[in-house]
SENU-447243 format. One record per atom (N, C-alpha, C, O): atom name; z, y, x; residue number from 1; residue in three letters. Coordinates in nm, 2 decimals, always signed. Layout:
   at       up    north     east     i    aa
   CA        Z        Y        X   NUM   ALA
...
***
This chain:
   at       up    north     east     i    aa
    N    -0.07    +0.38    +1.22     1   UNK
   CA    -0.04    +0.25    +1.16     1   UNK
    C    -0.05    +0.15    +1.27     1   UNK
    O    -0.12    +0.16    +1.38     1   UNK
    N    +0.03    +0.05    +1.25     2   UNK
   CA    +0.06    -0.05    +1.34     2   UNK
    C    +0.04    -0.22    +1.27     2   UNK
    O    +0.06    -0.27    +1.15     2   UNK
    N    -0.01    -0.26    +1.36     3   UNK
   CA    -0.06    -0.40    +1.29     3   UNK
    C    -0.07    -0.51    +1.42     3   UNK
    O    -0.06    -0.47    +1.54     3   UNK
    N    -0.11    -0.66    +1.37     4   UNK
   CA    -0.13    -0.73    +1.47     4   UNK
    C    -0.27    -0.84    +1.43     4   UNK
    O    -0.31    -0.87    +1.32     4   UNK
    N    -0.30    -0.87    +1.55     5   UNK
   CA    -0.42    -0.92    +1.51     5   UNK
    C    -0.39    -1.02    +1.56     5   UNK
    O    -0.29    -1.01    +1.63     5   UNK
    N    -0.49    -1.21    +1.57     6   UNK
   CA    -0.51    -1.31    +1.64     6   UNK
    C    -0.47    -1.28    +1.79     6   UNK
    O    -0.38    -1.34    +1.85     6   UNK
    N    -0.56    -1.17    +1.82     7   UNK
   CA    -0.61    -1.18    +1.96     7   UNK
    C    -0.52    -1.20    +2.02     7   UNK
    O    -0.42    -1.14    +1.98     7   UNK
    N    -0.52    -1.26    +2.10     8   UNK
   CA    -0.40    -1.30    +2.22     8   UNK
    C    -0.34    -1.43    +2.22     8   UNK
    O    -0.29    -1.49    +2.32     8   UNK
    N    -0.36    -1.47    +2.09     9   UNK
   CA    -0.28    -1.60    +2.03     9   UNK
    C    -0.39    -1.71    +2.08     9   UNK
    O    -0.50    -1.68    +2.13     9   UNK
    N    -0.32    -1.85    +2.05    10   UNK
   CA    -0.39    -1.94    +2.09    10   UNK
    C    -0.47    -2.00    +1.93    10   UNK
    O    -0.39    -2.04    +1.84    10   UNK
    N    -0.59    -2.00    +1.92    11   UNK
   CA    -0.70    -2.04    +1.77    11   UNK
    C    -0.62    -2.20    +1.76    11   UNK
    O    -0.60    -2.28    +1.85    11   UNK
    N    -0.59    -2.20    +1.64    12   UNK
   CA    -0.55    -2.34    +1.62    12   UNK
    C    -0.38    -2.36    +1.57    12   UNK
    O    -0.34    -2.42    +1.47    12   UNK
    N    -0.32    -2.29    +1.68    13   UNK
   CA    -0.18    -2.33    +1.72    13   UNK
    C    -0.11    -2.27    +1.57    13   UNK
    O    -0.16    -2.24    +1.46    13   UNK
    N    +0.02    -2.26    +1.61    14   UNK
   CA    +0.11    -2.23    +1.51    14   UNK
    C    +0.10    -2.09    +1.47    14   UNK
    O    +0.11    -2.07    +1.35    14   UNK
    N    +0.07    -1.99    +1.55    15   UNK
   CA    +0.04    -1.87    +1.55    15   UNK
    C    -0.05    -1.86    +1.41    15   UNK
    O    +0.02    -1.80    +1.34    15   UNK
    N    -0.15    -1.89    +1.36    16   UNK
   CA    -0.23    -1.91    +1.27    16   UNK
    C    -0.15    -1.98    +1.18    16   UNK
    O    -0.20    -2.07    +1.11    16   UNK
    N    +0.00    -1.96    +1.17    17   UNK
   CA    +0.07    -2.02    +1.06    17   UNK
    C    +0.21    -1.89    +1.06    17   UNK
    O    +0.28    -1.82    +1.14    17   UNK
    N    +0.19    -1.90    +0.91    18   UNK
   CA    +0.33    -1.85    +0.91    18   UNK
    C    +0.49    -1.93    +0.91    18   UNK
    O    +0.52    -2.02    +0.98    18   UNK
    N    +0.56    -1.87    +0.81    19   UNK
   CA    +0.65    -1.91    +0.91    19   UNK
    C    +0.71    -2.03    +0.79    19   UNK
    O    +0.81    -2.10    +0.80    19   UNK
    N    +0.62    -2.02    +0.67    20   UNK
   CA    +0.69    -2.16    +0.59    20   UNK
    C    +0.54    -2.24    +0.59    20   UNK
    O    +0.52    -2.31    +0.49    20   UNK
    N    +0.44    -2.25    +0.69    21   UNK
   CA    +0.34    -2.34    +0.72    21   UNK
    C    +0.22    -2.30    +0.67    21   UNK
    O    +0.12    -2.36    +0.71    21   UNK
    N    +0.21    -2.17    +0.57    22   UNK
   CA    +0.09    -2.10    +0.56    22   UNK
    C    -0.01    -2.08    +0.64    22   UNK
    O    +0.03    -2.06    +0.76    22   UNK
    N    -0.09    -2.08    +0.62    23   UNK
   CA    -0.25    -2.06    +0.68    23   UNK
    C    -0.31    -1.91    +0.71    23   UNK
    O    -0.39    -1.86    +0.63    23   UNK
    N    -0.28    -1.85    +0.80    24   UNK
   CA    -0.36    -1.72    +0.75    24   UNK
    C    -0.46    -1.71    +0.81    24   UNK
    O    -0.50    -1.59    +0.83    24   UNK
    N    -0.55    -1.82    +0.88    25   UNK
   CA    -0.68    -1.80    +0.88    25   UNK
    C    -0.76    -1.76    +0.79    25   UNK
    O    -0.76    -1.79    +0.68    25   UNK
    N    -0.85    -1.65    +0.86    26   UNK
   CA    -0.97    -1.60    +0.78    26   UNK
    C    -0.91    -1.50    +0.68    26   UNK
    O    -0.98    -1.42    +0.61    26   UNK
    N    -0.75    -1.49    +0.68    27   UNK
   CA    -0.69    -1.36    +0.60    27   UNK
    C    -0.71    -1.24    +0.69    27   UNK
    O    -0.74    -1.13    +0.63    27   UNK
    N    -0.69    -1.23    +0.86    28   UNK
   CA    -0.65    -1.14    +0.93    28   UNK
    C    -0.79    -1.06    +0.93    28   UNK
    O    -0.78    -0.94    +0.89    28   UNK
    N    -0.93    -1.11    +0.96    29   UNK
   CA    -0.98    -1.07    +0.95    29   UNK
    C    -1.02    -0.94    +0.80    29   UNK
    O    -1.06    -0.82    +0.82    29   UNK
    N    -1.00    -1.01    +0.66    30   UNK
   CA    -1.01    -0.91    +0.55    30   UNK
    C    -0.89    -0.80    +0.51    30   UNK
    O    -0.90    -0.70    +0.44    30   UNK
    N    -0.80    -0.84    +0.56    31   UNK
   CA    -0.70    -0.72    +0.60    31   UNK
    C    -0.70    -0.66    +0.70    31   UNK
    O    -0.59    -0.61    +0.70    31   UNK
    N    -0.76    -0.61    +0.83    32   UNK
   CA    -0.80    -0.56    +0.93    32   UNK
    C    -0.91    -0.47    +0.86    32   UNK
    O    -0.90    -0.35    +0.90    32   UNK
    N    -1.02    -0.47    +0.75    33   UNK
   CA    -1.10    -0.45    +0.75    33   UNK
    C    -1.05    -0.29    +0.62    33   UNK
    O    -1.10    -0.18    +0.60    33   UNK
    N    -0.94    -0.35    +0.58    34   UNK
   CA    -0.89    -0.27    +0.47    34   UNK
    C    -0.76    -0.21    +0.53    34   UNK
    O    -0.68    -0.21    +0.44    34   UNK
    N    -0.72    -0.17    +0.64    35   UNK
   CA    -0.66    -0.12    +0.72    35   UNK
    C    -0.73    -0.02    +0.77    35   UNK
    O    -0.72    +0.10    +0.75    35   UNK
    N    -0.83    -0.10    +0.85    36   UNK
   CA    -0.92    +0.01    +0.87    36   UNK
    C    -0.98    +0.13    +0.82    36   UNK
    O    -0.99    +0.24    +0.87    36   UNK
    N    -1.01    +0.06    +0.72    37   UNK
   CA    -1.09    +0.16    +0.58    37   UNK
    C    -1.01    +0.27    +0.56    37   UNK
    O    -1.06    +0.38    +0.55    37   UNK
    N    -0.85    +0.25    +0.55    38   UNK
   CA    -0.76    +0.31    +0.50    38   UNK
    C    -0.72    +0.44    +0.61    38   UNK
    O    -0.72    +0.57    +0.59    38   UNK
    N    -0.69    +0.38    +0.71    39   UNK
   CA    -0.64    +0.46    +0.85    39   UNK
    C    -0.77    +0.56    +0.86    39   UNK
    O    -0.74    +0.68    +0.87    39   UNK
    N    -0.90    +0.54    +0.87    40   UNK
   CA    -1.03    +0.65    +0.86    40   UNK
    C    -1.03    +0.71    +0.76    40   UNK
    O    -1.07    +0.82    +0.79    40   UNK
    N    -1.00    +0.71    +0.64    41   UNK
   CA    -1.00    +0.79    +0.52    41   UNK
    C    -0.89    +0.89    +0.52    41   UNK
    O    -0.90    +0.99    +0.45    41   UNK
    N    -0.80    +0.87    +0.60    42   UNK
   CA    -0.63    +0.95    +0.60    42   UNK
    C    -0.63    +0.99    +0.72    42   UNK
    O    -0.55    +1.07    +0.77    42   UNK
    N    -0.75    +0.94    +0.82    43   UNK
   CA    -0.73    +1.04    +0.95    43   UNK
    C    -0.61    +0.95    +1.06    43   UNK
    O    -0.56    +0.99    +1.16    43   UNK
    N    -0.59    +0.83    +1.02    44   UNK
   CA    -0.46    +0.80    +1.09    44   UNK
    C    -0.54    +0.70    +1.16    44   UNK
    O    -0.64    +0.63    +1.13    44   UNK
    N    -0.45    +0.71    +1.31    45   UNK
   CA    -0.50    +0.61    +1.41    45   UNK
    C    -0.45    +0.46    +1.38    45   UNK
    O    -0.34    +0.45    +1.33    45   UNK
    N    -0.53    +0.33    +1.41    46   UNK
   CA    -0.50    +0.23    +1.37    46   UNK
    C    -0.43    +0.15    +1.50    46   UNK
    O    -0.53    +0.13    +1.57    46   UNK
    N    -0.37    +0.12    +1.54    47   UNK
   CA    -0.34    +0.03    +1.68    47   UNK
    C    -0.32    -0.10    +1.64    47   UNK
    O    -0.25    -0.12    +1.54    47   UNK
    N    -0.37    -0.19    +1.69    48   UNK
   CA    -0.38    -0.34    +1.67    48   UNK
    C    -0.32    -0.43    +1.80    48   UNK
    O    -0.37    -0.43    +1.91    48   UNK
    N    -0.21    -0.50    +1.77    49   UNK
   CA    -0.14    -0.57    +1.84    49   UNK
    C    -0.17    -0.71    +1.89    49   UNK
    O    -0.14    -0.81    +1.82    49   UNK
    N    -0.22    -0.72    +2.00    50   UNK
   CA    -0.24    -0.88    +1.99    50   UNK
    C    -0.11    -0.96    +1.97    50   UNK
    O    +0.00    -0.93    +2.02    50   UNK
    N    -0.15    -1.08    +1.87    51   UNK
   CA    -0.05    -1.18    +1.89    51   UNK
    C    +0.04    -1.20    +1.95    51   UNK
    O    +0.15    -1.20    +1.90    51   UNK
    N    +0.02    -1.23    +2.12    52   UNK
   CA    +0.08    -1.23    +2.23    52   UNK
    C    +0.19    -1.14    +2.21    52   UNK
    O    +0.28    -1.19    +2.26    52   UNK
    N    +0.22    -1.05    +2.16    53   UNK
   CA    +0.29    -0.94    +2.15    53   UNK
    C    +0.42    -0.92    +2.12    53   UNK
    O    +0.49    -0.83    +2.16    53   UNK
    N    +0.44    -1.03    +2.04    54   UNK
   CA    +0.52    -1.12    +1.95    54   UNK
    C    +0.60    -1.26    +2.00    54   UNK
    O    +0.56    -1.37    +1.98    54   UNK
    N    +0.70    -1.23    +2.05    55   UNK
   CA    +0.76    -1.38    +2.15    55   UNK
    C    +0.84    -1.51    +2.01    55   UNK
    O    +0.93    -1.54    +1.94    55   UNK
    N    +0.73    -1.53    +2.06    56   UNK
   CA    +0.73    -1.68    +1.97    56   UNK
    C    +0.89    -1.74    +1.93    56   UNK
    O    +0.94    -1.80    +1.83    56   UNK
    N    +0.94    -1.71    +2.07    57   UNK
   CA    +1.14    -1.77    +2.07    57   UNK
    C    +1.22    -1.69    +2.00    57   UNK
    O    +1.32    -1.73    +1.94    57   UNK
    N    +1.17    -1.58    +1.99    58   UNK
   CA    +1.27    -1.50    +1.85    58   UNK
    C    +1.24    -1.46    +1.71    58   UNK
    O    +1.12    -1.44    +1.67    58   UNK
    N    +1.34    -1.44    +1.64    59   UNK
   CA    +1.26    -1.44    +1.55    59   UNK
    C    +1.21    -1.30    +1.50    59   UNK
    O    +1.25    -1.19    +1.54    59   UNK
    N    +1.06    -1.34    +1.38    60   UNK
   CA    +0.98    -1.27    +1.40    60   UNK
    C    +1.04    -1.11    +1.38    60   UNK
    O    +0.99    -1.01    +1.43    60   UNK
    N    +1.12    -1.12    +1.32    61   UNK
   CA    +1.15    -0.91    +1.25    61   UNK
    C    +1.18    -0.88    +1.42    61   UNK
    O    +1.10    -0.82    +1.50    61   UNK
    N    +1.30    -0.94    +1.44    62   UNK
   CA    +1.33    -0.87    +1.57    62   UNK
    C    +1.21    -0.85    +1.71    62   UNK
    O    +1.22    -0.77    +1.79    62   UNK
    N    +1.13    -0.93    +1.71    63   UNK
   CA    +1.01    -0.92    +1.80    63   UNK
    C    +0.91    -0.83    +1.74    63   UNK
    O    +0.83    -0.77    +1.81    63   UNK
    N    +0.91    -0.83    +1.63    64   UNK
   CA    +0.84    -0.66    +1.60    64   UNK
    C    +0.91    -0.56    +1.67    64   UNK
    O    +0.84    -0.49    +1.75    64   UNK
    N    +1.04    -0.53    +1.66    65   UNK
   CA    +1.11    -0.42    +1.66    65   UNK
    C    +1.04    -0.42    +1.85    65   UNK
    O    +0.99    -0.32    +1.90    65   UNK
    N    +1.05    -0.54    +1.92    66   UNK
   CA    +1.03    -0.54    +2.05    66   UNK
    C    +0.88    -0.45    +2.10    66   UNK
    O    +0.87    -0.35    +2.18    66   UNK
    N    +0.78    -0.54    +2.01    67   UNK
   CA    +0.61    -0.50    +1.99    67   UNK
    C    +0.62    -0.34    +1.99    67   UNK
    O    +0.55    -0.27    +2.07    67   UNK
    N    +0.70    -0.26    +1.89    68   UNK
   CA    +0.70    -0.17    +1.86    68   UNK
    C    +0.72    -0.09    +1.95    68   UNK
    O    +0.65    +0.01    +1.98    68   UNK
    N    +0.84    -0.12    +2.02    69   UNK
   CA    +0.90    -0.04    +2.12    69   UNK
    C    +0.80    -0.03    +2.24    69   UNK
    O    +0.77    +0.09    +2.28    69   UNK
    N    +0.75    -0.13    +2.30    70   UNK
   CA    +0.67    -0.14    +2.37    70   UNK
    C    +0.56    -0.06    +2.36    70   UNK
    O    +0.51    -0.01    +2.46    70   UNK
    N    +0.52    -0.03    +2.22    71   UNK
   CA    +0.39    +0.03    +2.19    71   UNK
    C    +0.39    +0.19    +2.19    71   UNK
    O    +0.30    +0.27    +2.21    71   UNK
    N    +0.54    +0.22    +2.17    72   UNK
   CA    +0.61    +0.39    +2.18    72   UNK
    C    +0.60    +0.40    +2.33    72   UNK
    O    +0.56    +0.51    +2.36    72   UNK
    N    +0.63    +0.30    +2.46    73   UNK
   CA    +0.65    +0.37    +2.56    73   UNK
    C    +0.49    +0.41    +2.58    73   UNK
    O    +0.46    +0.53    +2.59    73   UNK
    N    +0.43    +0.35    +2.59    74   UNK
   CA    +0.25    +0.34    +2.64    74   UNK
    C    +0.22    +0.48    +2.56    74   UNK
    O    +0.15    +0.56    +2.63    74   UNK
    N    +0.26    +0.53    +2.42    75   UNK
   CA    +0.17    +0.60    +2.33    75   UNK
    C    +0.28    +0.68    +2.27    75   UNK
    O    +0.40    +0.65    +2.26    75   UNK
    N    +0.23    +0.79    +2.25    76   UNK
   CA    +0.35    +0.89    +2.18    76   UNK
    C    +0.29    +0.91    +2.02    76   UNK
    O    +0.18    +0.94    +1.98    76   UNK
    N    +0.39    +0.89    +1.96    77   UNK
   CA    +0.34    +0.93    +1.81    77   UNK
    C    +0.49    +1.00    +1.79    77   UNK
    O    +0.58    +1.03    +1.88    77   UNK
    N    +0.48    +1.04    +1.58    78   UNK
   CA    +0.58    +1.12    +1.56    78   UNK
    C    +0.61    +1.02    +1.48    78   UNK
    O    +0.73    +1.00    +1.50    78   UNK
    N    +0.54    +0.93    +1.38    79   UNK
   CA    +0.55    +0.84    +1.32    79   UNK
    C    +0.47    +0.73    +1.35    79   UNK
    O    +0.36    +0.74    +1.40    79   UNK
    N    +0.54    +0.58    +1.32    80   UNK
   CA    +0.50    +0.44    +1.33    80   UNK
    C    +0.51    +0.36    +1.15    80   UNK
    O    +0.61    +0.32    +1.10    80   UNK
    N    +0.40    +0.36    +1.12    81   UNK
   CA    +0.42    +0.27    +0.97    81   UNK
    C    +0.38    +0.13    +1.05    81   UNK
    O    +0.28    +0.10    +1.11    81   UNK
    N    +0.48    +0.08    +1.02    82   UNK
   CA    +0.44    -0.14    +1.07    82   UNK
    C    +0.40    -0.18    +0.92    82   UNK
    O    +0.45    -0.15    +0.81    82   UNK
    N    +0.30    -0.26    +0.96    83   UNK
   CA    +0.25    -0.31    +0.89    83   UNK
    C    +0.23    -0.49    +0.86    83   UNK
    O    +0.11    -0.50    +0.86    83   UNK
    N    +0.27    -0.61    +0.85    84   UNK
   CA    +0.24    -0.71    +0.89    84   UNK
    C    +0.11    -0.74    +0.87    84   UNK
    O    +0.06    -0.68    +0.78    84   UNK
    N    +0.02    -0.85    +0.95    85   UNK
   CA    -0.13    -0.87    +1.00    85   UNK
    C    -0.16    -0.93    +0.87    85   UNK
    O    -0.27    -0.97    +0.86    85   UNK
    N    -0.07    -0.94    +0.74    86   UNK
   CA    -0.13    -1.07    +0.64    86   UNK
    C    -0.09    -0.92    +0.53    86   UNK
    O    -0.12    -0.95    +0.42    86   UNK
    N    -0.04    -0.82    +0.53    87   UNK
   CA    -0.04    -0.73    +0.42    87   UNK
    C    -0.17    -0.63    +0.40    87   UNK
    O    -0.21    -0.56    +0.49    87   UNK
    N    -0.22    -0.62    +0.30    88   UNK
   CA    -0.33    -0.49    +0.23    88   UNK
    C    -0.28    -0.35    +0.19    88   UNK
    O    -0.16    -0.31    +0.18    88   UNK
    N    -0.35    -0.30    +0.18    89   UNK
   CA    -0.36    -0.12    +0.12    89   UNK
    C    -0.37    -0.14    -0.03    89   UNK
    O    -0.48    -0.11    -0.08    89   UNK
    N    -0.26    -0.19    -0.10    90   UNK
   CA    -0.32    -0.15    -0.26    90   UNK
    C    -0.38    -0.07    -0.31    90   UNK
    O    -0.47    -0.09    -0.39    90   UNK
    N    -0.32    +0.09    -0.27    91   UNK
   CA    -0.34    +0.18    -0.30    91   UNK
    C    -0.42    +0.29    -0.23    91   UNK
    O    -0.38    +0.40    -0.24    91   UNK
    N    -0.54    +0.27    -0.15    92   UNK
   CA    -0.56    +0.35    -0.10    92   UNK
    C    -0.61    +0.50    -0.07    92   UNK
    O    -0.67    +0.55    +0.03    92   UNK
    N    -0.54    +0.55    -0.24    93   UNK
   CA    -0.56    +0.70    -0.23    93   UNK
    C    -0.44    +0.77    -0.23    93   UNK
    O    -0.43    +0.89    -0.25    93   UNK
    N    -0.33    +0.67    -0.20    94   UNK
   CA    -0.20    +0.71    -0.14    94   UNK
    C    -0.18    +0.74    +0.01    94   UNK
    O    -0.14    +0.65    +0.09    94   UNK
    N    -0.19    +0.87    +0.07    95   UNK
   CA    -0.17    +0.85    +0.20    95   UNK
    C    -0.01    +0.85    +0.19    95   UNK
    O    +0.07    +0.88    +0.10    95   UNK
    N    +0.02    +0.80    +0.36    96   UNK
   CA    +0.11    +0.82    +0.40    96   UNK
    C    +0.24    +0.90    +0.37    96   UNK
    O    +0.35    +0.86    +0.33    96   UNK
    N    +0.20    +1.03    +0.40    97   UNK
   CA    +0.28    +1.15    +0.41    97   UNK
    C    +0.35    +1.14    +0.23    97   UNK
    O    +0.46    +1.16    +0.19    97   UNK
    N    +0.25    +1.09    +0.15    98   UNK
   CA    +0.33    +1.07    -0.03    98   UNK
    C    +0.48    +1.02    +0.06    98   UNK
    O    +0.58    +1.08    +0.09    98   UNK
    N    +0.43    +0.89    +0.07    99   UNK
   CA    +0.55    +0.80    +0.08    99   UNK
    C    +0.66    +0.82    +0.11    99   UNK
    O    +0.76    +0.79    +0.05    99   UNK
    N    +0.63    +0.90    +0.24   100   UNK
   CA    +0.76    +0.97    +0.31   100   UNK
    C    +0.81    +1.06    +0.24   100   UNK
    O    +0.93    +1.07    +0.21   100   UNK
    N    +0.71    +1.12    +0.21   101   UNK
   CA    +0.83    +1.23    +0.12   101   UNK
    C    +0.92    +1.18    -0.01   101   UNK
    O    +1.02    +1.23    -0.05   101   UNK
    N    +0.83    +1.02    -0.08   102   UNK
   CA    +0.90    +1.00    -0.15   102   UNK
    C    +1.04    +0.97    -0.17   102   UNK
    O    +1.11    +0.98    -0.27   102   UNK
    N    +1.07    +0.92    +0.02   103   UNK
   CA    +1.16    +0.84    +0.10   103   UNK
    C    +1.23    +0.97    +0.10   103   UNK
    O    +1.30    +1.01    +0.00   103   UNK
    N    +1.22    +1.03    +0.18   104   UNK
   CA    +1.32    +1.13    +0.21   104   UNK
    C    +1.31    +1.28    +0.17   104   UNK
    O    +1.33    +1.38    +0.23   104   UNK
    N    +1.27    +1.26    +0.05   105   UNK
   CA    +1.26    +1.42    +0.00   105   UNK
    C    +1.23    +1.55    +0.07   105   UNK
    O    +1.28    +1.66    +0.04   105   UNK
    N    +1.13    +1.52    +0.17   106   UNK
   CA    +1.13    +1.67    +0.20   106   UNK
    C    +0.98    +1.64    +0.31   106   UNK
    O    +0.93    +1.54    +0.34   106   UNK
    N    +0.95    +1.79    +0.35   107   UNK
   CA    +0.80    +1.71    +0.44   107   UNK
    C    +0.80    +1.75    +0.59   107   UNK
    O    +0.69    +1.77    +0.65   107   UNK
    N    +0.94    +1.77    +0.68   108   UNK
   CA    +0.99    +1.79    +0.77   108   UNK
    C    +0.96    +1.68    +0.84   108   UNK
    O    +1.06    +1.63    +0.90   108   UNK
    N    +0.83    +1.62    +0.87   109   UNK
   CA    +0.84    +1.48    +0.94   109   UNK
    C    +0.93    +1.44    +1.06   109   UNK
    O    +0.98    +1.33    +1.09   109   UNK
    N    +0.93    +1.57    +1.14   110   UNK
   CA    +0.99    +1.55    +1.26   110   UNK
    C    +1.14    +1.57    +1.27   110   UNK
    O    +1.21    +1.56    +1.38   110   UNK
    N    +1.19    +1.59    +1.13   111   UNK
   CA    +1.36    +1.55    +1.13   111   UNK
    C    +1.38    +1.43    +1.09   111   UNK
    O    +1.28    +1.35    +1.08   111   UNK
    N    +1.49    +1.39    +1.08   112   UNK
   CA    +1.56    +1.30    +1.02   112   UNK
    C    +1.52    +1.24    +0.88   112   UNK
    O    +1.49    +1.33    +0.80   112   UNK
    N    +1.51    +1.11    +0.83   113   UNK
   CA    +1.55    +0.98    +0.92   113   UNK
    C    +1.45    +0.94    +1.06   113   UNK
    O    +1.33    +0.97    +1.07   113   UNK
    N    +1.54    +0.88    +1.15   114   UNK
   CA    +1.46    +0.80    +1.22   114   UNK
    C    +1.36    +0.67    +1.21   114   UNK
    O    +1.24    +0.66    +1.25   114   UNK
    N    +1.43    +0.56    +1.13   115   UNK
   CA    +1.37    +0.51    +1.03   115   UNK
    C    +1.38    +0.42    +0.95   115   UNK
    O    +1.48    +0.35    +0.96   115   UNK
    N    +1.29    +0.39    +0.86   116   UNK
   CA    +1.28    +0.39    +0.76   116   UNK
    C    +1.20    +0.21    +0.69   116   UNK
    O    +1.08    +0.18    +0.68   116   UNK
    N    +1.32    +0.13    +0.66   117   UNK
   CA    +1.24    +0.03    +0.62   117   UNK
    C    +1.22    -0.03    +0.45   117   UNK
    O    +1.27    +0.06    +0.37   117   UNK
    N    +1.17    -0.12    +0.41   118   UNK
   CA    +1.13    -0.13    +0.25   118   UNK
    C    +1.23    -0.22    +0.26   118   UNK
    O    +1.29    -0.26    +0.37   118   UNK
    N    +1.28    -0.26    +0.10   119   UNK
   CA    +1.37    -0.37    +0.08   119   UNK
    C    +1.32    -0.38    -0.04   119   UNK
    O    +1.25    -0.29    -0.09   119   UNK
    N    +1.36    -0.54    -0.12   120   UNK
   CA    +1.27    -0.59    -0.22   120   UNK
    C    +1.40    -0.70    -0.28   120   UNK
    O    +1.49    -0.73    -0.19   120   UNK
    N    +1.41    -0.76    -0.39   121   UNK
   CA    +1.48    -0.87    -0.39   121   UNK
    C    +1.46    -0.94    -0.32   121   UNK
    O    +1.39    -1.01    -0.39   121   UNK
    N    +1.47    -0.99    -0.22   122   UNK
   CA    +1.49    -1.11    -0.11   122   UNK
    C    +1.57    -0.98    +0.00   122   UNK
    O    +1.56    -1.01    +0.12   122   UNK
    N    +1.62    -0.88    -0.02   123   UNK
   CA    +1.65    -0.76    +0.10   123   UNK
    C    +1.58    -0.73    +0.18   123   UNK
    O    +1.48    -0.80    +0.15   123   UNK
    N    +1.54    -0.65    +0.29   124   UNK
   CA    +1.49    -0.57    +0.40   124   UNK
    C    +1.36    -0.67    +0.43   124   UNK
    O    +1.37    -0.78    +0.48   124   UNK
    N    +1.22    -0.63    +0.38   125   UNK
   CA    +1.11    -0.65    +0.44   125   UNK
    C    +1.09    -0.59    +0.55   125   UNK
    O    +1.09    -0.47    +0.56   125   UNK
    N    +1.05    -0.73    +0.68   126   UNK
   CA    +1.06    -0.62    +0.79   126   UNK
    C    +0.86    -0.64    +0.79   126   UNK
    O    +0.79    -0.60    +0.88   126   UNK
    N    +0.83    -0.69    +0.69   127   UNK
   CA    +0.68    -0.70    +0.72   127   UNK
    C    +0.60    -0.56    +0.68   127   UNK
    O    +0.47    -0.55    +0.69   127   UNK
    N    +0.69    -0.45    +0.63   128   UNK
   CA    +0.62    -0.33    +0.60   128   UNK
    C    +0.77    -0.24    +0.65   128   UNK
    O    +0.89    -0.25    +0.61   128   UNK
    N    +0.70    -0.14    +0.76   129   UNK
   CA    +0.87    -0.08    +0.78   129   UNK
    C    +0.77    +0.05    +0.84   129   UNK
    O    +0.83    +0.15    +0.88   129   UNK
***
């Protein structure tokens, strides 16, 4: 699981805003905490992104995809769930591996697709991919 945290960002600044002027002070911290919870119960490692991570001049989906990339060269996985720093675990006796298979019918993780994002009415959430 992949996620981002404060750290790195400047306390105060815009960063501590989303992107229609929301506040997510004091959210990062209780979703961090249920991430956590989540990733130890299913065995899955958690990586936490600082802020910094994230270039402020583009916009945000595609500077994930950037974060992300960055985070494959340093670290080898088979799978990457992104997660955005302001989203929760509703479910947390759904691991992972459900989902995928729900996605792609089969439990071959290491084939095809490469990947895999959510879409919702408003189209492609890149805040869970």
């Amino acid at each position: 699981m992949v996620t981002l945290s404060r750290r790195g960002g400047r306390s105060g600044s815009d960063q501590d805003r989303g992107r229609r002027g929301r506040s997510f002070r004091g959210v990062l911290a209780a979703t961090a905490r249920n991430k956590r919870s989540y990733a130890a119960a299913h065995g899955y490692g958690l990586a936490v992104l600082p802020a910094a991570s994230v270039d402020p001049r583009r916009p945000p989906s595609w500077s994930k995809v950037l974060a992300l990339r960055a985070h494959l060269h340093l670290h080898h996985h088979h799978w990457l769930f992104w997660n955005d720093a302001d989203t929760l675990v509703t479910n947390p006796d759904i691991p992972l591996e459900m989902i995928l298979f729900s996605v792609i019918g089969h439990s071959d993780f290491d084939a095809a697709p490469d990947l895999i994002l959510t879409e919702d009415f408003n189209g492609v959430n890149a805040g869970i991919a």
